[in-house]
TORZA-555239 format. One record per atom (N, C-alpha, C): residue number from 1; atom name; x, y, z. Coordinates in Angstrom, 3 decimals. Example, Ala and Ser with C-alpha at 12.3 -4.5 7.8 and 13.67 -1.06 7.14 Angstrom:
REM residues 2
<pt 1, N, <13.190, -5.690, 7.800>>,
<pt 1, CA, <12.300, -4.500, 7.800>>,
<pt 1, C, <13.200, -3.300, 7.800>>,
<pt 2, N, <12.850, -2.250, 7.080>>,
<pt 2, CA, <13.670, -1.060, 7.140>>,
<pt 2, C, <12.900, 0.030, 7.870>>,
END
This chain:
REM residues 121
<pt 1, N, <138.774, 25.430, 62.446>>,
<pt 1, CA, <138.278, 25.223, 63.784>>,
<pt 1, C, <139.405, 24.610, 64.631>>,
<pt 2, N, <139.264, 25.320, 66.046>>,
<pt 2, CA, <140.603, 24.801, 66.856>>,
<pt 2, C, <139.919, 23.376, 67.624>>,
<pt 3, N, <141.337, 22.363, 67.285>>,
<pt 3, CA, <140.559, 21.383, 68.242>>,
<pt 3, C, <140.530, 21.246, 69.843>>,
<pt 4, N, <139.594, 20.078, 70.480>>,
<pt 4, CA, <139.970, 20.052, 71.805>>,
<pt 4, C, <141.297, 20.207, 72.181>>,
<pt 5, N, <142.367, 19.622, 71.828>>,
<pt 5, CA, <143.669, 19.121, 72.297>>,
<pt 5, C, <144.584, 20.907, 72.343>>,
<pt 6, N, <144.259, 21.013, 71.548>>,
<pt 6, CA, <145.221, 22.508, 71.187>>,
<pt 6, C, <144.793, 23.463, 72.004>>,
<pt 7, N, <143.406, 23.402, 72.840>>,
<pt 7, CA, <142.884, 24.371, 73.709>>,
<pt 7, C, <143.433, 24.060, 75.355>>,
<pt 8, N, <143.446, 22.725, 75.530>>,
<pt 8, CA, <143.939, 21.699, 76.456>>,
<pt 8, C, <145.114, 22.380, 76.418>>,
<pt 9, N, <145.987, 22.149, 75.670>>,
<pt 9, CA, <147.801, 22.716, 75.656>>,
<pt 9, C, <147.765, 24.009, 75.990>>,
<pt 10, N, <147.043, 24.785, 75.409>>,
<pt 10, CA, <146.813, 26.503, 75.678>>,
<pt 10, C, <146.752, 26.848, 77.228>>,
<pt 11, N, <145.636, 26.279, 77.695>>,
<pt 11, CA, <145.140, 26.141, 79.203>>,
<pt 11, C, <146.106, 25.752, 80.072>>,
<pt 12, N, <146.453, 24.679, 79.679>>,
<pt 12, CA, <147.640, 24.018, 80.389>>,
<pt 12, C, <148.944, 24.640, 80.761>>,
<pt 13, N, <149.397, 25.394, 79.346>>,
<pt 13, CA, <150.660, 26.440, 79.367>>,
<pt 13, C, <150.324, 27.299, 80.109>>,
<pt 14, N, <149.139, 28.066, 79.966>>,
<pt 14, CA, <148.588, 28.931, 80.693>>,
<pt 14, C, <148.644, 29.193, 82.136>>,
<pt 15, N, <148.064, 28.107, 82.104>>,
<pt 15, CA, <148.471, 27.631, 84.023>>,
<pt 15, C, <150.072, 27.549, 84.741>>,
<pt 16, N, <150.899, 26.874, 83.478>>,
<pt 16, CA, <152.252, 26.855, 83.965>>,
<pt 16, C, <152.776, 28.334, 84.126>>,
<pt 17, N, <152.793, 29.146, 83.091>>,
<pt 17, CA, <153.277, 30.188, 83.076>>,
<pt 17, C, <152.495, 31.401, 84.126>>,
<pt 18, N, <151.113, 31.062, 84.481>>,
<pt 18, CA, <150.953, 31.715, 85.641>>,
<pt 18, C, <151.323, 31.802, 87.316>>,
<pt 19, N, <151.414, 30.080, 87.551>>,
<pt 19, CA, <152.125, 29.662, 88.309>>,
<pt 19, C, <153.437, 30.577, 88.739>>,
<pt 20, N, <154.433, 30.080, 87.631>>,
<pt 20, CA, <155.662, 30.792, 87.880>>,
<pt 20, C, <155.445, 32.207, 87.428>>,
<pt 21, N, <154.969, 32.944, 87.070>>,
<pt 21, CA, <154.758, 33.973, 86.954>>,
<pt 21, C, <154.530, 34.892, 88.598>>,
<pt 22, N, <153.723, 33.836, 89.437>>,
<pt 22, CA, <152.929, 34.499, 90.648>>,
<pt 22, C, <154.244, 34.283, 91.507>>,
<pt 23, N, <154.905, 33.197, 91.846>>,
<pt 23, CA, <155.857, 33.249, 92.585>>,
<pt 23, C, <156.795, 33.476, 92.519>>,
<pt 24, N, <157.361, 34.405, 91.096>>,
<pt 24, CA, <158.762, 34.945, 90.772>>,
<pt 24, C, <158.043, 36.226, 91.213>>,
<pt 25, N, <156.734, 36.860, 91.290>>,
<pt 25, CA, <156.807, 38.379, 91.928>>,
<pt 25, C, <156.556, 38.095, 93.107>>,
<pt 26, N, <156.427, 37.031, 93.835>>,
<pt 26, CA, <156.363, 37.276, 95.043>>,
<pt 26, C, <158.316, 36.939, 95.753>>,
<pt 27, N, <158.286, 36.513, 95.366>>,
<pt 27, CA, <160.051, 36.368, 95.403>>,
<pt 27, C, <160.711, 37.801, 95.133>>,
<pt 28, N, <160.133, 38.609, 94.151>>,
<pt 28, CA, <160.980, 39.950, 93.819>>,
<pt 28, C, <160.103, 40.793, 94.705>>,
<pt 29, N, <158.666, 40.568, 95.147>>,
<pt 29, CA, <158.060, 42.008, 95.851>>,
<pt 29, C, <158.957, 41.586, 97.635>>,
<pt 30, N, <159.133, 40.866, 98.218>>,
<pt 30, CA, <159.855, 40.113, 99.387>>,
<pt 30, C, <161.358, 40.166, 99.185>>,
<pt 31, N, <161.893, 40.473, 98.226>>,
<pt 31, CA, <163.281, 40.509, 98.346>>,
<pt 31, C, <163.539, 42.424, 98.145>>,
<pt 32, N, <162.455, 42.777, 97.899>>,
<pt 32, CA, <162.901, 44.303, 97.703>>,
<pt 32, C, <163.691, 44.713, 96.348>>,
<pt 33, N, <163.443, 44.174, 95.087>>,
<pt 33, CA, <164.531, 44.421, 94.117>>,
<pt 33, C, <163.267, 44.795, 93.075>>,
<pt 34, N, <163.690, 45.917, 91.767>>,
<pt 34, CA, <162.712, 46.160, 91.089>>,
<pt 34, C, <162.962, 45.451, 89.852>>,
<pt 35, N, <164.134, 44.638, 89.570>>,
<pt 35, CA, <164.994, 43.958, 88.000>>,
<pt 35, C, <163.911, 43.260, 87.249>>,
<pt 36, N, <162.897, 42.203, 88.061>>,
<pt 36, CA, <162.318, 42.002, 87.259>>,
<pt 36, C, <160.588, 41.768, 87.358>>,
<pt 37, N, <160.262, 42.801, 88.335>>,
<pt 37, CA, <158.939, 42.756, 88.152>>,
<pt 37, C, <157.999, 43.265, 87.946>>,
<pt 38, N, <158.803, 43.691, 86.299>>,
<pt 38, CA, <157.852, 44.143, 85.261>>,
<pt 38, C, <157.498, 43.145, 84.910>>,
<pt 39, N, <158.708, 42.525, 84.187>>,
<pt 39, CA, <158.117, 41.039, 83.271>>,
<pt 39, C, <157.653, 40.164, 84.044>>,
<pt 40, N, <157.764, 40.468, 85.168>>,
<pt 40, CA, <156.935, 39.150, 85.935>>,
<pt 40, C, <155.547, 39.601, 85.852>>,
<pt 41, N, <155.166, 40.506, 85.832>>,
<pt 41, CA, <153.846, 41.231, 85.496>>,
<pt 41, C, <152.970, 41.301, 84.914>>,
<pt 42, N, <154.148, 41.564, 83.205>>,
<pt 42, CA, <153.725, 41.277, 81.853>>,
<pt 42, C, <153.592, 40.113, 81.709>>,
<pt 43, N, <153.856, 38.699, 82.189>>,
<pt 43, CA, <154.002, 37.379, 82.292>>,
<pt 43, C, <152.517, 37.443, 82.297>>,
<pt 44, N, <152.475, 37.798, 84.072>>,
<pt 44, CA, <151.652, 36.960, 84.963>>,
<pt 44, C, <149.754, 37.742, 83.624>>,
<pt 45, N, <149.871, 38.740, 83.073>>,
<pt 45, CA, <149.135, 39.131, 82.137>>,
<pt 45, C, <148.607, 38.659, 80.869>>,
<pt 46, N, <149.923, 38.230, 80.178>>,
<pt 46, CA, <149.780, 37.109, 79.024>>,
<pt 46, C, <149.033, 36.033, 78.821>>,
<pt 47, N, <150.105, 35.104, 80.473>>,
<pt 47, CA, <149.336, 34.347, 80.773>>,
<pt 47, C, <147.609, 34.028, 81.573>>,
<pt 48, N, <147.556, 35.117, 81.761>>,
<pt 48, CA, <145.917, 35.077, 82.443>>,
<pt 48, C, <145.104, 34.665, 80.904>>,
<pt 49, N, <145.552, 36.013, 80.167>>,
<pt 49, CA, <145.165, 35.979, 78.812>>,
<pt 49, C, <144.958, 34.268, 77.915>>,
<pt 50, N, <145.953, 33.691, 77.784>>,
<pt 50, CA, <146.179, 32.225, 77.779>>,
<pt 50, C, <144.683, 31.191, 78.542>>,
<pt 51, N, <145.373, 31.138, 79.870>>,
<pt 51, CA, <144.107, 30.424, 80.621>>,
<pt 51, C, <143.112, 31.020, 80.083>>,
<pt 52, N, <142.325, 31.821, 80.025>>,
<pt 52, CA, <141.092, 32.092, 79.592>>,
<pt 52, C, <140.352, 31.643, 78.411>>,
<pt 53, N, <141.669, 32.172, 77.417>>,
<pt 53, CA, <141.730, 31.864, 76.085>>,
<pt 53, C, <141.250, 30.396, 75.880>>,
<pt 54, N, <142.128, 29.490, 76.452>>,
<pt 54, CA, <142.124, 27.896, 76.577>>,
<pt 54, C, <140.872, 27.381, 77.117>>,
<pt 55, N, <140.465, 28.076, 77.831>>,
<pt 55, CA, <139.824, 27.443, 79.287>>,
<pt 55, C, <138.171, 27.592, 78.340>>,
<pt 56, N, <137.628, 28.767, 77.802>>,
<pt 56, CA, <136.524, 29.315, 77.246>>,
<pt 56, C, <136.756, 28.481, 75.749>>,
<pt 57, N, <138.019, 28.192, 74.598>>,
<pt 57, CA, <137.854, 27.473, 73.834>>,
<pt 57, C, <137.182, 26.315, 74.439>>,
<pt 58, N, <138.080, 25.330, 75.337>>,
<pt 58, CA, <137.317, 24.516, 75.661>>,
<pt 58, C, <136.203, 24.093, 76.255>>,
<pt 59, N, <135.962, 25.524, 76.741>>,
<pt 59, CA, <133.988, 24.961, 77.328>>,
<pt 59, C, <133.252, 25.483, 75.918>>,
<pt 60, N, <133.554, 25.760, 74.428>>,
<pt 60, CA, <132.787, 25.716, 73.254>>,
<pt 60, C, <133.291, 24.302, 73.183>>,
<pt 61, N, <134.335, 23.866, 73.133>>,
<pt 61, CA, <133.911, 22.177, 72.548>>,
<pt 61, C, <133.409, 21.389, 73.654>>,
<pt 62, N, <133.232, 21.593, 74.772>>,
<pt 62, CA, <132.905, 20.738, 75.314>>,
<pt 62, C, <131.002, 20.507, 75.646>>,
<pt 63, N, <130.801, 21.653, 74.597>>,
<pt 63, CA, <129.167, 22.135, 74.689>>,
<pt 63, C, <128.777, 23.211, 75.303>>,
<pt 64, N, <129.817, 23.856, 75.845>>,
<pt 64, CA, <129.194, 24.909, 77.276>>,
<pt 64, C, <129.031, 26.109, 76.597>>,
<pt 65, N, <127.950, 26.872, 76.178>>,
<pt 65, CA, <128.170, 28.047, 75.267>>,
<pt 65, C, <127.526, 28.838, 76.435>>,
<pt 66, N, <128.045, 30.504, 75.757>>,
<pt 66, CA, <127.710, 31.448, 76.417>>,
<pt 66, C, <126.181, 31.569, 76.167>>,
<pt 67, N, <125.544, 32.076, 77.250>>,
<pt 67, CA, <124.517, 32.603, 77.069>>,
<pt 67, C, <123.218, 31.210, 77.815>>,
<pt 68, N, <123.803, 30.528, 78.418>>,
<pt 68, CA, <123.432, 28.769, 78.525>>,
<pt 68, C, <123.387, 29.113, 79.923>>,
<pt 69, N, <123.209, 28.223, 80.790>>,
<pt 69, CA, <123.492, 28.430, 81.902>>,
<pt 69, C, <124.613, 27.210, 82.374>>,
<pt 70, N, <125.692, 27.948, 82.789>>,
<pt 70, CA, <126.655, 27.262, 83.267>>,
<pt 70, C, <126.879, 26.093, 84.377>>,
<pt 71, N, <127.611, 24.825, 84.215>>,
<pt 71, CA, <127.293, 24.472, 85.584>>,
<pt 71, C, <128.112, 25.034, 86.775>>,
<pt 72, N, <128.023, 24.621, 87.995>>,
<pt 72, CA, <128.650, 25.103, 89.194>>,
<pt 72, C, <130.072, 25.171, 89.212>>,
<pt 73, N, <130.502, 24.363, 88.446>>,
<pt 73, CA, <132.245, 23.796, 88.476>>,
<pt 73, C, <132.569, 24.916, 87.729>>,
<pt 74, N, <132.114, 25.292, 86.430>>,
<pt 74, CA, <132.625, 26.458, 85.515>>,
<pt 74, C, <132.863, 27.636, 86.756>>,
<pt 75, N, <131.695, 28.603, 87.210>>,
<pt 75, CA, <131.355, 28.893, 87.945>>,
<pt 75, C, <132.618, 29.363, 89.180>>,
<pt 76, N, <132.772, 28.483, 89.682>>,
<pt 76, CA, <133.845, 28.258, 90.089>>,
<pt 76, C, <135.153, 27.981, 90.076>>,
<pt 77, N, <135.542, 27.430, 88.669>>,
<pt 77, CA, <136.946, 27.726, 88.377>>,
<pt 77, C, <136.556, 29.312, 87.951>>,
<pt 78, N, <135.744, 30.043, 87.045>>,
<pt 78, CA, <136.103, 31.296, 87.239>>,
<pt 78, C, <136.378, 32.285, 88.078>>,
<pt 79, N, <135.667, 32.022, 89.299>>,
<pt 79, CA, <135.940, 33.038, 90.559>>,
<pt 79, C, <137.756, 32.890, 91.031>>,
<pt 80, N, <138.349, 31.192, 90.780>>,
<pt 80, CA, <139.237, 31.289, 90.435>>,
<pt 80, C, <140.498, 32.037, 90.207>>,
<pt 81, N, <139.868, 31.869, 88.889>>,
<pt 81, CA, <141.132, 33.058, 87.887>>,
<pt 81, C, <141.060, 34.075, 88.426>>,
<pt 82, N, <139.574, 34.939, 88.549>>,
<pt 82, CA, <139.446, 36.324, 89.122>>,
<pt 82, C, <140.698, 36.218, 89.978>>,
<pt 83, N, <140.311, 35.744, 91.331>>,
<pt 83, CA, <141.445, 35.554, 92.093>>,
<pt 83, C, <142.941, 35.686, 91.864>>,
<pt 84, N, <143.213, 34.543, 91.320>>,
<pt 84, CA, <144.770, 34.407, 90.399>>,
<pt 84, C, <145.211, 35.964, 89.313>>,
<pt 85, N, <143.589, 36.149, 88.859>>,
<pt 85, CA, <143.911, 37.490, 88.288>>,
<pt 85, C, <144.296, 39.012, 89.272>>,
<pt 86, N, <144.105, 38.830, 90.375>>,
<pt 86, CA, <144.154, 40.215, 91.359>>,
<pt 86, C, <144.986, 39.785, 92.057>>,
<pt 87, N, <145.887, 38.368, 92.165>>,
<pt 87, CA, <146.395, 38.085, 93.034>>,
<pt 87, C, <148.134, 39.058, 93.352>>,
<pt 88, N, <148.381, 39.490, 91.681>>,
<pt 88, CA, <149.438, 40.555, 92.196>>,
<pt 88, C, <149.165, 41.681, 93.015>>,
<pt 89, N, <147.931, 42.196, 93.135>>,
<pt 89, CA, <147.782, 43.405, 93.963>>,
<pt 89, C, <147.424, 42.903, 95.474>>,
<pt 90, N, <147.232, 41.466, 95.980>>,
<pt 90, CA, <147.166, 40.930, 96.924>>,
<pt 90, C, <148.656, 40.798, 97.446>>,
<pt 91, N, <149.803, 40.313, 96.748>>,
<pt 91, CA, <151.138, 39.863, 97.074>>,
<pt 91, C, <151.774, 41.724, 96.966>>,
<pt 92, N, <151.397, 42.571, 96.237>>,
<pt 92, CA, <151.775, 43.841, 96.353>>,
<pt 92, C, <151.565, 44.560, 97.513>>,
<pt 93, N, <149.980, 44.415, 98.097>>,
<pt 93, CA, <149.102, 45.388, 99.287>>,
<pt 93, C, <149.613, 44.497, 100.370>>,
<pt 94, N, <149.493, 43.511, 100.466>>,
<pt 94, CA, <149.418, 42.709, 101.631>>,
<pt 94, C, <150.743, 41.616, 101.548>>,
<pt 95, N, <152.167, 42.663, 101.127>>,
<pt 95, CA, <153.511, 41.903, 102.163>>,
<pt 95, C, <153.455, 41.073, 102.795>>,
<pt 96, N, <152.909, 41.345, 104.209>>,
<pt 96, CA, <153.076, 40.249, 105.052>>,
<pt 96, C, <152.748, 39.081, 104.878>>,
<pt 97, N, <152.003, 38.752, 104.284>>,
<pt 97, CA, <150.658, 37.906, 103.737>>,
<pt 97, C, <151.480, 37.100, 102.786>>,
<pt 98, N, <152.582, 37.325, 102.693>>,
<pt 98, CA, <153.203, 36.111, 101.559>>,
<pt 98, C, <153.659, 35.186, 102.138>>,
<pt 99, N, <153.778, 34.411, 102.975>>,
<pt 99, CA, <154.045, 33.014, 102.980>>,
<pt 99, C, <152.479, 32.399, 102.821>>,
<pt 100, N, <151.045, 32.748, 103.418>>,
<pt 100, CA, <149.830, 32.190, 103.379>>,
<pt 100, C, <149.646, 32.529, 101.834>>,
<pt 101, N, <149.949, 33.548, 100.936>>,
<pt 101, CA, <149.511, 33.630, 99.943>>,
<pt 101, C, <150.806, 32.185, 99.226>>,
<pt 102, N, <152.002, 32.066, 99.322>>,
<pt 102, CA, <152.879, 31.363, 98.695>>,
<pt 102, C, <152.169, 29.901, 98.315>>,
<pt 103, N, <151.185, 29.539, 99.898>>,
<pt 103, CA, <151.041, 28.055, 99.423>>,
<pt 103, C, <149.212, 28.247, 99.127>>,
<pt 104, N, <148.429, 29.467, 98.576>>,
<pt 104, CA, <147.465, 29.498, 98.550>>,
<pt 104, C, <147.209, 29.406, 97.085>>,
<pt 105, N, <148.372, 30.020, 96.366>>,
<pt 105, CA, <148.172, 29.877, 94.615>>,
<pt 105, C, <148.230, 28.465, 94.533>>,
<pt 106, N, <149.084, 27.302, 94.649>>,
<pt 106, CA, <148.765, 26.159, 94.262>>,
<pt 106, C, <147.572, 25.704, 94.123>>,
<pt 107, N, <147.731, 25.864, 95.781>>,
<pt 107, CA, <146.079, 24.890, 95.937>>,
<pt 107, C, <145.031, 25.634, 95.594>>,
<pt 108, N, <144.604, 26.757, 94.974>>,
<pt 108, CA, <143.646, 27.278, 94.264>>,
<pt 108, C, <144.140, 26.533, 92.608>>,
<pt 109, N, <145.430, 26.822, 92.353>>,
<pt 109, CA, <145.551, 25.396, 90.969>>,
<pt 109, C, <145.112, 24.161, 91.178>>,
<pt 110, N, <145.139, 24.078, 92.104>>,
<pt 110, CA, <144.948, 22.201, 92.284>>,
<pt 110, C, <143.720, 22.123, 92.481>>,
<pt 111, N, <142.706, 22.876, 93.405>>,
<pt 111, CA, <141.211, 22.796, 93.051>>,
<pt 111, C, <140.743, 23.588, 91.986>>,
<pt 112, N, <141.046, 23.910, 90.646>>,
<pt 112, CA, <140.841, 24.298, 89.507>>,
<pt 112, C, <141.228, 23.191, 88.800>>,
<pt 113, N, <141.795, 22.139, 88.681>>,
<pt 113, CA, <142.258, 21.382, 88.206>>,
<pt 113, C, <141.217, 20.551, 88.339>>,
<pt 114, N, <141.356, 19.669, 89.550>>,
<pt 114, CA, <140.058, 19.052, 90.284>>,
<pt 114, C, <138.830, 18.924, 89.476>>,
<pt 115, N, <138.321, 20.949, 89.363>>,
<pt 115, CA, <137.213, 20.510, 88.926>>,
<pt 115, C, <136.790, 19.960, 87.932>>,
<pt 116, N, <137.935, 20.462, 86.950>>,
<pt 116, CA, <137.876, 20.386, 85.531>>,
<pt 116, C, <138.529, 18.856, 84.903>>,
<pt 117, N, <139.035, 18.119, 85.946>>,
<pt 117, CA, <139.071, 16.565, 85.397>>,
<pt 117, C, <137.965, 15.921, 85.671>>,
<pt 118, N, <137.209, 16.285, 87.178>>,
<pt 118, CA, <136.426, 15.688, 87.931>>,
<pt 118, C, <134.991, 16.271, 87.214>>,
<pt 119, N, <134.724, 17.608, 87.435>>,
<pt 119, CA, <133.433, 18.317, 87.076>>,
<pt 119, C, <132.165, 17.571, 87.930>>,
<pt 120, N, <132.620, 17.915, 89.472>>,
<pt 120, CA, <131.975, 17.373, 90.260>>,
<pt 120, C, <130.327, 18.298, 90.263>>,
<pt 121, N, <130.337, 19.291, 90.486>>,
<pt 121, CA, <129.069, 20.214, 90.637>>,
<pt 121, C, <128.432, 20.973, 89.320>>,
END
């Protein structure tokens, strides 16, 4: 059985490597160069994979099972990820849109974060 802590680290990496994952393709879709955003791609993929991975271990230890009804905070960090998950075809379709998208991934990290220290709703 995996413990809390090791799901915590998972999640956590997860998040880092999506992070930089989102703003090295928005750096390569804005500079016009194709060198590396494949792997920024394959990154930003892995790592979704990761967060999830982490994020769903830890709502089994933390009691939250499927099939339960979730609270609001879960809920909401998932719409989240969705987000973070489509967000390359947002920084792909909508060019212009990258400086509002540049400082919109954080702070969608930072209120994902939020909820999940806080677990306000």
């Amino acid at each position: 059985m995996i413990e809390y802590e090791t799901y915590k680290v998972l999640h956590i990496a997860g998040v880092f490597f999506l992070l930089f994952s989102l703003s090295s393709y928005l750096i390569i879709v804005n500079s016009n160069t194709e060198k590396f955003r494949k792997l920024s791609a394959i990154m930003h993929g892995i790592s979704m994979f990761i967060v999830l991975l982490g994020g769903f271990g830890l709502l089994a230890r933390l009691g939250i099972i499927h099939g339960s009804d979730w609270p609001v905070w879960v809920w909401i960090k998932l719409v989240i990820w969705i987000v973070m998950g489509a967000m390359l075809i947002f920084i792909k379709k909508f060019h212009s849109l990258s400086k509002i998208l540049w400082f919109t991934v954080p702070i969608l990290a930072i209120i994902a974060a939020y909820l999940a220290v806080y677990q306000p709703v």
